[in-house]
PQR file with spaces between the fields and no chain letter, atoms N, CA, C, O and H, PARSE charges and radii, in Angstrom:
ATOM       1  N    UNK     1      19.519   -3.674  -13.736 -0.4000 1.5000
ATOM       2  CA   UNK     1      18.270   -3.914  -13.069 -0.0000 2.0000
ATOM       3  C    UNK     1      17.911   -5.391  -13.186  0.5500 1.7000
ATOM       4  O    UNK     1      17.439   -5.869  -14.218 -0.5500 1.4000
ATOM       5  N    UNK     2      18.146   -6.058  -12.127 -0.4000 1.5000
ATOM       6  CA   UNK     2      17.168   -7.137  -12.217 -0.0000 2.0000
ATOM       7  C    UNK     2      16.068   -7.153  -11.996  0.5500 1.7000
ATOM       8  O    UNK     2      15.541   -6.153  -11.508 -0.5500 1.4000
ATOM       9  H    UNK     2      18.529   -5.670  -11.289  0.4000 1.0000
ATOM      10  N    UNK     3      15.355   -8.264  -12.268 -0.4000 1.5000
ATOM      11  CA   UNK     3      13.879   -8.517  -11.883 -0.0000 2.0000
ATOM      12  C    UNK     3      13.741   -9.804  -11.341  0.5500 1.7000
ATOM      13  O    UNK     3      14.223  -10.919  -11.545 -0.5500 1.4000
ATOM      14  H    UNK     3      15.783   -9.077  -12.663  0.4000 1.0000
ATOM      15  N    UNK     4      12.882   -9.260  -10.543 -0.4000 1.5000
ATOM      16  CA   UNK     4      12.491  -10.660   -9.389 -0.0000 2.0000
ATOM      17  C    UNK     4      11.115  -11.063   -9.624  0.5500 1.7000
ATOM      18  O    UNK     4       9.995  -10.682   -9.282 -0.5500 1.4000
ATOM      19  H    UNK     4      12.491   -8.355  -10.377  0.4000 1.0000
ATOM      20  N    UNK     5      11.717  -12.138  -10.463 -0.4000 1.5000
ATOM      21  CA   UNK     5       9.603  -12.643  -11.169 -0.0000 2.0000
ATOM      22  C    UNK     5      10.338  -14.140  -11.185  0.5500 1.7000
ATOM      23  O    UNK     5      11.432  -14.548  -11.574 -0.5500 1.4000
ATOM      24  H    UNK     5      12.627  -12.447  -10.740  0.4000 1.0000
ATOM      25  N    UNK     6       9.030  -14.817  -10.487 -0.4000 1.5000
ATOM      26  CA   UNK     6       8.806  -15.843   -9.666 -0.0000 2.0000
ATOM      27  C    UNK     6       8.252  -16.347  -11.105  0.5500 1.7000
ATOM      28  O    UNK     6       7.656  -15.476  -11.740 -0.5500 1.4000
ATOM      29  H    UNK     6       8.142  -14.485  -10.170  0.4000 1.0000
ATOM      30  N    UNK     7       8.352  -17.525  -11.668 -0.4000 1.5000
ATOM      31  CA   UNK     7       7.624  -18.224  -12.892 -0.0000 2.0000
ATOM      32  C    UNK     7       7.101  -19.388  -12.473  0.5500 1.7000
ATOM      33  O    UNK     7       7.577  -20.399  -11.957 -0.5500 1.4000
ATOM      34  H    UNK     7       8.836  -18.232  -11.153  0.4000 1.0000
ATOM      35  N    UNK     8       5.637  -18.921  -12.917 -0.4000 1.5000
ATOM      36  CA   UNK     8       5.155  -20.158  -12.580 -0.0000 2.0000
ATOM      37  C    UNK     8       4.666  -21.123  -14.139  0.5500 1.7000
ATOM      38  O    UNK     8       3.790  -20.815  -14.948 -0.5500 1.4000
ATOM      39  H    UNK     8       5.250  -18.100  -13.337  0.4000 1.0000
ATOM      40  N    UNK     9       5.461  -22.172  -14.154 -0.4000 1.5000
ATOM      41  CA   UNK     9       4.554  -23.084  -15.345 -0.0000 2.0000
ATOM      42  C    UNK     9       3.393  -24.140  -14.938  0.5500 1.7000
ATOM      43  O    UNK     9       2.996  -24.354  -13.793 -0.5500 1.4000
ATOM      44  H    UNK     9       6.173  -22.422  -13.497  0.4000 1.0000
ATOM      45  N    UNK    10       2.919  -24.780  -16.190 -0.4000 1.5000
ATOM      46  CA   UNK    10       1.414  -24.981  -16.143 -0.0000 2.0000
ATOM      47  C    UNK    10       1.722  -26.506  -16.493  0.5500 1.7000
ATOM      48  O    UNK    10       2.552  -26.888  -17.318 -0.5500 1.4000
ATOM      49  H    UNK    10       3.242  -24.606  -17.120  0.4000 1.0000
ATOM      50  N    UNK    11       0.974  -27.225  -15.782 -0.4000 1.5000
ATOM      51  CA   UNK    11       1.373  -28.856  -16.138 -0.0000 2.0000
ATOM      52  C    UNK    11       0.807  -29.134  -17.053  0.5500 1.7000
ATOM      53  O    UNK    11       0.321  -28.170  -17.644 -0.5500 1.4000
ATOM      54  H    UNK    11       0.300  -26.914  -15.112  0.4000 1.0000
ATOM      55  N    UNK    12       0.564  -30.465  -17.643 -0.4000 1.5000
ATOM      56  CA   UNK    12      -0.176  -30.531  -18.744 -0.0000 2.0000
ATOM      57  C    UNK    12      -1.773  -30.586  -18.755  0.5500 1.7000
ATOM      58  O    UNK    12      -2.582  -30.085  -19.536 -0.5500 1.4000
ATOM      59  H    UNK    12       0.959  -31.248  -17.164  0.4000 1.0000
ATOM      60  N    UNK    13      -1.911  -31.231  -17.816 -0.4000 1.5000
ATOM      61  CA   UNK    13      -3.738  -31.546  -17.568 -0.0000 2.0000
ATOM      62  C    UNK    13      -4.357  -29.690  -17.858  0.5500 1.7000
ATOM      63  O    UNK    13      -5.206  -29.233  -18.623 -0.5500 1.4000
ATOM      64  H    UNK    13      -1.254  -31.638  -17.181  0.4000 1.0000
ATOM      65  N    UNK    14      -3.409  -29.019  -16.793 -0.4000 1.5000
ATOM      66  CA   UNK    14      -3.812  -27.626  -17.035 -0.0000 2.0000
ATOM      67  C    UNK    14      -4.148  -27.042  -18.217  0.5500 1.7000
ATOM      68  O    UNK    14      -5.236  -26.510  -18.438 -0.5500 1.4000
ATOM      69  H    UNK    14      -2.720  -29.390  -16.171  0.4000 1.0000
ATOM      70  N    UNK    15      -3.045  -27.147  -19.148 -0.4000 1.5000
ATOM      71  CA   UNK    15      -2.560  -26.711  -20.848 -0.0000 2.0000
ATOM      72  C    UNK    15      -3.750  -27.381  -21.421  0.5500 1.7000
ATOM      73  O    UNK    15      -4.346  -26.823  -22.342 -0.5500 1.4000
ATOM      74  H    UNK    15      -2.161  -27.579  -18.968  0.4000 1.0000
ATOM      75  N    UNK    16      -4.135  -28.472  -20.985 -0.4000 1.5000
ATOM      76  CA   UNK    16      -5.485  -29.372  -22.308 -0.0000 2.0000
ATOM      77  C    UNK    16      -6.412  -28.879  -21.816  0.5500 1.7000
ATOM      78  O    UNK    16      -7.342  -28.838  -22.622 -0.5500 1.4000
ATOM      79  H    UNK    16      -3.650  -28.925  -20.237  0.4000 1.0000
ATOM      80  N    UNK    17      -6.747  -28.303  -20.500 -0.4000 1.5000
ATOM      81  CA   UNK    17      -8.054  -27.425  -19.990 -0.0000 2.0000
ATOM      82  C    UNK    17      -8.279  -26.468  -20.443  0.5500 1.7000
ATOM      83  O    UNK    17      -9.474  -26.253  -20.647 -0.5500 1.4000
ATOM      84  H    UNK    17      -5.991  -28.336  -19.846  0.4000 1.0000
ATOM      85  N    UNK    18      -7.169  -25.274  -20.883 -0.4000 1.5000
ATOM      86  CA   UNK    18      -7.624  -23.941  -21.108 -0.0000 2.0000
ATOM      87  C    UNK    18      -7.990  -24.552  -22.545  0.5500 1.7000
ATOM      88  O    UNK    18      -9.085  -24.174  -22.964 -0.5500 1.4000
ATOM      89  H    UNK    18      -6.199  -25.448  -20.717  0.4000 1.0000
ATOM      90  N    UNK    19      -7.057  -25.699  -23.639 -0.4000 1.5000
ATOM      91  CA   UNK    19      -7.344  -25.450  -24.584 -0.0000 2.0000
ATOM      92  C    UNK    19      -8.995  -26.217  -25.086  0.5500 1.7000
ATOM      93  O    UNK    19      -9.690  -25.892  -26.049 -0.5500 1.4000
ATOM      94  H    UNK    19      -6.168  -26.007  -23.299  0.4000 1.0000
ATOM      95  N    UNK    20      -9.234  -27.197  -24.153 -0.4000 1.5000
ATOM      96  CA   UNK    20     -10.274  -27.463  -24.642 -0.0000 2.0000
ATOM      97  C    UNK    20     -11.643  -26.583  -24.166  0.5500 1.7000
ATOM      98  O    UNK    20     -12.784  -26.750  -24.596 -0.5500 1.4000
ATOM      99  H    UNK    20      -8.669  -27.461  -23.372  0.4000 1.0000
ATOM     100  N    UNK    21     -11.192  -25.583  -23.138 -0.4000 1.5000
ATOM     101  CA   UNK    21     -12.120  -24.752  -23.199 -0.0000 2.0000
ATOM     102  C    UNK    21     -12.167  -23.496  -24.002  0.5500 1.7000
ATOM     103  O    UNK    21     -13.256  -22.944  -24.158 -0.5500 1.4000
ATOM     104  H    UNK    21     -10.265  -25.447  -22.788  0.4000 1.0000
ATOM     105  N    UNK    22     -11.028  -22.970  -24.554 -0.4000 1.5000
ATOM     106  CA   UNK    22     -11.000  -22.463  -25.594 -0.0000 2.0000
ATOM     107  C    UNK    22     -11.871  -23.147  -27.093  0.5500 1.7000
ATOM     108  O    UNK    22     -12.713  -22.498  -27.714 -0.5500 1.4000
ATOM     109  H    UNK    22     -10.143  -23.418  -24.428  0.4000 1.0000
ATOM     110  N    UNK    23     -11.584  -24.084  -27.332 -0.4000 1.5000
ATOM     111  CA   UNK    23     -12.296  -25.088  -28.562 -0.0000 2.0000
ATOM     112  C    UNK    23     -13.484  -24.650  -28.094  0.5500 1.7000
ATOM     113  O    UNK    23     -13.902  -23.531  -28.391 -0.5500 1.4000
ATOM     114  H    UNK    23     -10.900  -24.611  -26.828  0.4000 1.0000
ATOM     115  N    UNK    24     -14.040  -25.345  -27.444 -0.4000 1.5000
ATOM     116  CA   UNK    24     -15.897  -25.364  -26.444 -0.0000 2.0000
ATOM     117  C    UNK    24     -16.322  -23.502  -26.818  0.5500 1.7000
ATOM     118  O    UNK    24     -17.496  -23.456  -27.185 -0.5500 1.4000
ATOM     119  H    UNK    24     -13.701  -26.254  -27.203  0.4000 1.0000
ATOM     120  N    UNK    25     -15.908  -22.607  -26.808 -0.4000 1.5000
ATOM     121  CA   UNK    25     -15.832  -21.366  -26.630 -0.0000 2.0000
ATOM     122  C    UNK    25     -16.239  -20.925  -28.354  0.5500 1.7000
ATOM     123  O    UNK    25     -17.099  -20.230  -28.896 -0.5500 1.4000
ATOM     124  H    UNK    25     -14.954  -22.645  -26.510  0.4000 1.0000
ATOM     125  N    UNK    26     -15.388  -21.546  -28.685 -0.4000 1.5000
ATOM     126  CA   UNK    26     -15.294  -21.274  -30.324 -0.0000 2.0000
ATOM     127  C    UNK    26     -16.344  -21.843  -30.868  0.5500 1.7000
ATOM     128  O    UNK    26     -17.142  -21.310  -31.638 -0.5500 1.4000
ATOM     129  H    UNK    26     -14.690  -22.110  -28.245  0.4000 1.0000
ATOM     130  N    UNK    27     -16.353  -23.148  -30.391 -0.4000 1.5000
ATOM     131  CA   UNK    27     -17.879  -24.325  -31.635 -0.0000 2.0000
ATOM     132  C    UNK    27     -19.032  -23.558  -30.656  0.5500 1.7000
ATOM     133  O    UNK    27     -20.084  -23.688  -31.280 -0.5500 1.4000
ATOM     134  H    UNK    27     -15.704  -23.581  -29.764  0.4000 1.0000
ATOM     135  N    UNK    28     -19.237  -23.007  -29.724 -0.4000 1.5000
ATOM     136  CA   UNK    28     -20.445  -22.220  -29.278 -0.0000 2.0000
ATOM     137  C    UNK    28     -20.513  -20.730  -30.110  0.5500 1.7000
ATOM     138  O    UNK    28     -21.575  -20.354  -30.605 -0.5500 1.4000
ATOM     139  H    UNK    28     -18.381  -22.901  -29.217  0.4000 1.0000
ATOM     140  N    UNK    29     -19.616  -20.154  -30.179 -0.4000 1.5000
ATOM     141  CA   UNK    29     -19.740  -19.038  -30.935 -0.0000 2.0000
ATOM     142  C    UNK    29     -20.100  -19.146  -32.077  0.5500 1.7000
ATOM     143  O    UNK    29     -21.202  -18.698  -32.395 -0.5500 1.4000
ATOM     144  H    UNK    29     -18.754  -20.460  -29.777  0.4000 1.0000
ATOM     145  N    UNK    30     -19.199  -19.824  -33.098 -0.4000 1.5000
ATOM     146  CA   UNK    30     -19.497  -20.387  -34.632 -0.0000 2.0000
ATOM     147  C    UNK    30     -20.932  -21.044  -34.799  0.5500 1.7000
ATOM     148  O    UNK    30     -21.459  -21.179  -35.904 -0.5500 1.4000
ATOM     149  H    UNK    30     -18.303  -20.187  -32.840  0.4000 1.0000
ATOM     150  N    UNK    31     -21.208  -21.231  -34.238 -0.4000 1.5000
ATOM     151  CA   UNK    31     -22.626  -22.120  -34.382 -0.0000 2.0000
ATOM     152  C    UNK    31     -23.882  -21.096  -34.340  0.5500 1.7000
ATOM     153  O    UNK    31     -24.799  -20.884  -35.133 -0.5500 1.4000
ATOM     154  H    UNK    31     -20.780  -21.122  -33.341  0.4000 1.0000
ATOM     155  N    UNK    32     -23.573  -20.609  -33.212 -0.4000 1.5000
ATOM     156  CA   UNK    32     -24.407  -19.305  -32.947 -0.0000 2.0000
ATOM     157  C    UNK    32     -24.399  -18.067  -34.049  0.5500 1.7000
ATOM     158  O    UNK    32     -25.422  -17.385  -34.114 -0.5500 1.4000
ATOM     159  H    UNK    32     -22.828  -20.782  -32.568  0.4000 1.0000
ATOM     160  N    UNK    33     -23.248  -17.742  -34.945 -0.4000 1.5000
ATOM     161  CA   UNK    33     -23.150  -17.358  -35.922 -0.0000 2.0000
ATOM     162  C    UNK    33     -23.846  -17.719  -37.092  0.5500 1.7000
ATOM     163  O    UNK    33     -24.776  -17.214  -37.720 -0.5500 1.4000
ATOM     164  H    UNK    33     -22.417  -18.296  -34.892  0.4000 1.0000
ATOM     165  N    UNK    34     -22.905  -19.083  -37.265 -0.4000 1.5000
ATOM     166  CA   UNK    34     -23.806  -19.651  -38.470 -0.0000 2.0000
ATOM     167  C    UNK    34     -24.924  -20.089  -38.324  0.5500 1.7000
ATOM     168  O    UNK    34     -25.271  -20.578  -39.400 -0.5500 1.4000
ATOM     169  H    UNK    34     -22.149  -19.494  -36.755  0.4000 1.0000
ATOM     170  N    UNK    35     -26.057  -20.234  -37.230 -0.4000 1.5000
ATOM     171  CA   UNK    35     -27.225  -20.293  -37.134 -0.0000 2.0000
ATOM     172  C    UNK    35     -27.852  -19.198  -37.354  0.5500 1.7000
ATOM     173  O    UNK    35     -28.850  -19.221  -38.075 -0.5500 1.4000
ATOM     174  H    UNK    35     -25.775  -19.836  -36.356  0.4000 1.0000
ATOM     175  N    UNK    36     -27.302  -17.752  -36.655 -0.4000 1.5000
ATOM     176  CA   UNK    36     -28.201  -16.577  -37.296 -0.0000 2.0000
ATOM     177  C    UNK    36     -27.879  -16.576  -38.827  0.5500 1.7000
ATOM     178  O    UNK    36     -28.815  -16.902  -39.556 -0.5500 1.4000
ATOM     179  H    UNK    36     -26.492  -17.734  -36.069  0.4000 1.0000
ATOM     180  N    UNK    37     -26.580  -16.226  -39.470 -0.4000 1.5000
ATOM     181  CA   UNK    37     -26.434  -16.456  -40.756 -0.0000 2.0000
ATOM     182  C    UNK    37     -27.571  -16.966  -42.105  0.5500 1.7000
ATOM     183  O    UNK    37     -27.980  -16.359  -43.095 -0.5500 1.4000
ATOM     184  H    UNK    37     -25.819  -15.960  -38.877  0.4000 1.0000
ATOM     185  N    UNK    38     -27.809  -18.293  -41.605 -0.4000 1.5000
ATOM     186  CA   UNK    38     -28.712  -19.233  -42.076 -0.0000 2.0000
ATOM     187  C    UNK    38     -29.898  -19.049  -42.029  0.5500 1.7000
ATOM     188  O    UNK    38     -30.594  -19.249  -43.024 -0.5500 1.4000
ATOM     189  H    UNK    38     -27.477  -18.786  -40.801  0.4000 1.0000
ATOM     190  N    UNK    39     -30.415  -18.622  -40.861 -0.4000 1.5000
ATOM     191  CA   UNK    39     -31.871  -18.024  -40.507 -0.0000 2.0000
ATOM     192  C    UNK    39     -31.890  -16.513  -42.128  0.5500 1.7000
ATOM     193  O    UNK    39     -32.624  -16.647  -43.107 -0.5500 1.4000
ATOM     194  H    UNK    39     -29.850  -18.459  -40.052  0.4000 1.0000
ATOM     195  N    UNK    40     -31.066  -15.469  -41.967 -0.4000 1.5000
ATOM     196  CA   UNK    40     -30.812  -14.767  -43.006 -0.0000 2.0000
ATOM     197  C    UNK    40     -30.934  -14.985  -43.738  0.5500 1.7000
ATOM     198  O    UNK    40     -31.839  -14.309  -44.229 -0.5500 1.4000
ATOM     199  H    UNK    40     -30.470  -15.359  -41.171  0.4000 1.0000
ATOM     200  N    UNK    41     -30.280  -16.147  -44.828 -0.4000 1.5000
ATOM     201  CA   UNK    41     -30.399  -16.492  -45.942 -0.0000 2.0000
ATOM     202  C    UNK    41     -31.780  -16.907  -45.884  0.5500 1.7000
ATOM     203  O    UNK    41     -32.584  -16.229  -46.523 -0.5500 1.4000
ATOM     204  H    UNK    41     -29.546  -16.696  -44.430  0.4000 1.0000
ATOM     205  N    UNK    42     -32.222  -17.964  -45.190 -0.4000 1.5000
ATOM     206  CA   UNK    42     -33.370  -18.522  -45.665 -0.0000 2.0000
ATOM     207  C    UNK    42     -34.144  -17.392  -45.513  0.5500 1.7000
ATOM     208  O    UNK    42     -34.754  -17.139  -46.552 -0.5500 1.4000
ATOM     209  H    UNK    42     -31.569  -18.516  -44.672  0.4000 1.0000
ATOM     210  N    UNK    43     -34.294  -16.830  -44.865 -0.4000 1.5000
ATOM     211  CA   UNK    43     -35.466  -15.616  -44.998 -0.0000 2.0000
ATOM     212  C    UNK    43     -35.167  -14.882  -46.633  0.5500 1.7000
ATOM     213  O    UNK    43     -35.836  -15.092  -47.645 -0.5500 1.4000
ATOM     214  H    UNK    43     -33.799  -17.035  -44.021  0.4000 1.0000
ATOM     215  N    UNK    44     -34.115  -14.100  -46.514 -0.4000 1.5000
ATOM     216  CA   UNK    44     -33.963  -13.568  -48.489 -0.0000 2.0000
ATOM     217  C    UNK    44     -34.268  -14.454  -49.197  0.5500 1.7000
ATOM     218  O    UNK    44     -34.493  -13.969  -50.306 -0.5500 1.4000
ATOM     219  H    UNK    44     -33.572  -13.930  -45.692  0.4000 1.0000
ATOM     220  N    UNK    45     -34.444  -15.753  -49.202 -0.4000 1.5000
ATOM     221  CA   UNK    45     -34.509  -16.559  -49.907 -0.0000 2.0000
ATOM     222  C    UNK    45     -36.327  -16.943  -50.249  0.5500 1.7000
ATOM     223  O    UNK    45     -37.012  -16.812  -51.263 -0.5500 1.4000
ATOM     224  H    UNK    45     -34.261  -16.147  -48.302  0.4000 1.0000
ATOM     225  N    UNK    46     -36.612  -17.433  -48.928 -0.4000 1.5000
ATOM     226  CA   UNK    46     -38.307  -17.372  -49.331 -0.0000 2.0000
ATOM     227  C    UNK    46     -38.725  -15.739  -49.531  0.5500 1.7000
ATOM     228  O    UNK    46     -39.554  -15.540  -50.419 -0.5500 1.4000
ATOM     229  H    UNK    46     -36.055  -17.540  -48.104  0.4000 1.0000
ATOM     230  N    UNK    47     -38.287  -14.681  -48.872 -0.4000 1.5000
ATOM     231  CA   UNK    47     -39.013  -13.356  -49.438 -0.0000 2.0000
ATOM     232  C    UNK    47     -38.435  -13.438  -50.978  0.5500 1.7000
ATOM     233  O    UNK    47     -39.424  -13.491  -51.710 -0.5500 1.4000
ATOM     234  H    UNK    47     -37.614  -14.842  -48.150  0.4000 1.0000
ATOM     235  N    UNK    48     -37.796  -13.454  -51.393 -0.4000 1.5000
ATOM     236  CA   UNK    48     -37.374  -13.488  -52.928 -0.0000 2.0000
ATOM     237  C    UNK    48     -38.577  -14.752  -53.764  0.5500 1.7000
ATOM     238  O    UNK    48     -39.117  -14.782  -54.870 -0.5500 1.4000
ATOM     239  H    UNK    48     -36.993  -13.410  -50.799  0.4000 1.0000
ATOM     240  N    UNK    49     -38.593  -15.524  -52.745 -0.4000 1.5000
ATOM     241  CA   UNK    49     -39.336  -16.501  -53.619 -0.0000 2.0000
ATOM     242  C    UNK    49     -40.815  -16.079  -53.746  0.5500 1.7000
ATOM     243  O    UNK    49     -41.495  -16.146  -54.770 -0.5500 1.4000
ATOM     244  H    UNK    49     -38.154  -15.499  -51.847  0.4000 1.0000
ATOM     245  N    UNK    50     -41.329  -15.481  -52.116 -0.4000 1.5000
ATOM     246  CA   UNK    50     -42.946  -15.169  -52.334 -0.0000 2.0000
ATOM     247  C    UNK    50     -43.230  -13.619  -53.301  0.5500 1.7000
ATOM     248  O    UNK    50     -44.295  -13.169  -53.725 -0.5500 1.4000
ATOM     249  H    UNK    50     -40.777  -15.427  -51.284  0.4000 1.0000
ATOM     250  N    UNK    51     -42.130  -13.192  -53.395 -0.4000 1.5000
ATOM     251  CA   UNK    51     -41.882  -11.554  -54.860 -0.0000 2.0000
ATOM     252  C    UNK    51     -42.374  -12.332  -55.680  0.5500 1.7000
ATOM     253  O    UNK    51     -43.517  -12.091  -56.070 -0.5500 1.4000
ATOM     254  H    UNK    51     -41.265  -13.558  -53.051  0.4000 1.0000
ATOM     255  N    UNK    52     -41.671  -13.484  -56.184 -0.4000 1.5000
ATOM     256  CA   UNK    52     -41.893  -13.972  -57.925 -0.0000 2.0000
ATOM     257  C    UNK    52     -42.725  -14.998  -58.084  0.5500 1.7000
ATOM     258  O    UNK    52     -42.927  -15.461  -59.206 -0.5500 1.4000
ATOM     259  H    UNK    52     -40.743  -13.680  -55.867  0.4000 1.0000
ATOM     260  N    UNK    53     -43.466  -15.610  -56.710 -0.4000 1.5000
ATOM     261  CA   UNK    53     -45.299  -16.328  -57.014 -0.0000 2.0000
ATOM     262  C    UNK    53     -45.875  -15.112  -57.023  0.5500 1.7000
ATOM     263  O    UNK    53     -46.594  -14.927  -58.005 -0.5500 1.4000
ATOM     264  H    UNK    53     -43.302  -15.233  -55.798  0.4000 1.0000
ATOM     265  N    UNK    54     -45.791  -14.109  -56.160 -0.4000 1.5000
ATOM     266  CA   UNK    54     -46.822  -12.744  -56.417 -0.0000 2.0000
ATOM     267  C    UNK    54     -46.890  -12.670  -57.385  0.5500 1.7000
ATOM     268  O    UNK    54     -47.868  -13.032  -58.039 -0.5500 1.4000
ATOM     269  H    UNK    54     -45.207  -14.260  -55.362  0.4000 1.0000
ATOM     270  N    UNK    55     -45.435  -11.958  -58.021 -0.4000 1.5000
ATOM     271  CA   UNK    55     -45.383  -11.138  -59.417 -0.0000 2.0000
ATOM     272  C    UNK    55     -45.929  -11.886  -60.619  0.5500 1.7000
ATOM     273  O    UNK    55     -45.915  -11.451  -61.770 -0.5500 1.4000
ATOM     274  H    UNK    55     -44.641  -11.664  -57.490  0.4000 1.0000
ATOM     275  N    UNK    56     -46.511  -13.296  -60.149 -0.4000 1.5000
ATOM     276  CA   UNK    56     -46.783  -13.998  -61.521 -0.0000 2.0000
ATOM     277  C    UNK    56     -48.254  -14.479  -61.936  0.5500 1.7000
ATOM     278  O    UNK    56     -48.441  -15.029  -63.021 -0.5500 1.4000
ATOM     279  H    UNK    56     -46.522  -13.649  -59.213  0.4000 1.0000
């Protein structure tokens, strides 16, 4: 059995496009992560803190 598949390759300008939109893709996600993340902590962090001015 052969196969009849036509290949197409990708020049370079192409190859640095997907990858720098891949990158762009990622530092938007990660950021968006570690910004909710952070919001999290700091919140446990002052509720932990306004527990132990109450409690005192």
């Amino acid at each position: 059995m052969k196969k009849d598949s036509k290949q197409k390759y990708l020049n370079r300008d192409e190859v640095n496009e997907m990858i720098e939109s891949a990158i762009r893709r990622h530092n938007r996600r990660s950021t968006i992560i570690s910004s909710v993340l952070g919001w999290i902590l700091i919140g446990g962090y002052s509720f932990g803190l306004f527990q132990a001015v109450h409690n005192v």
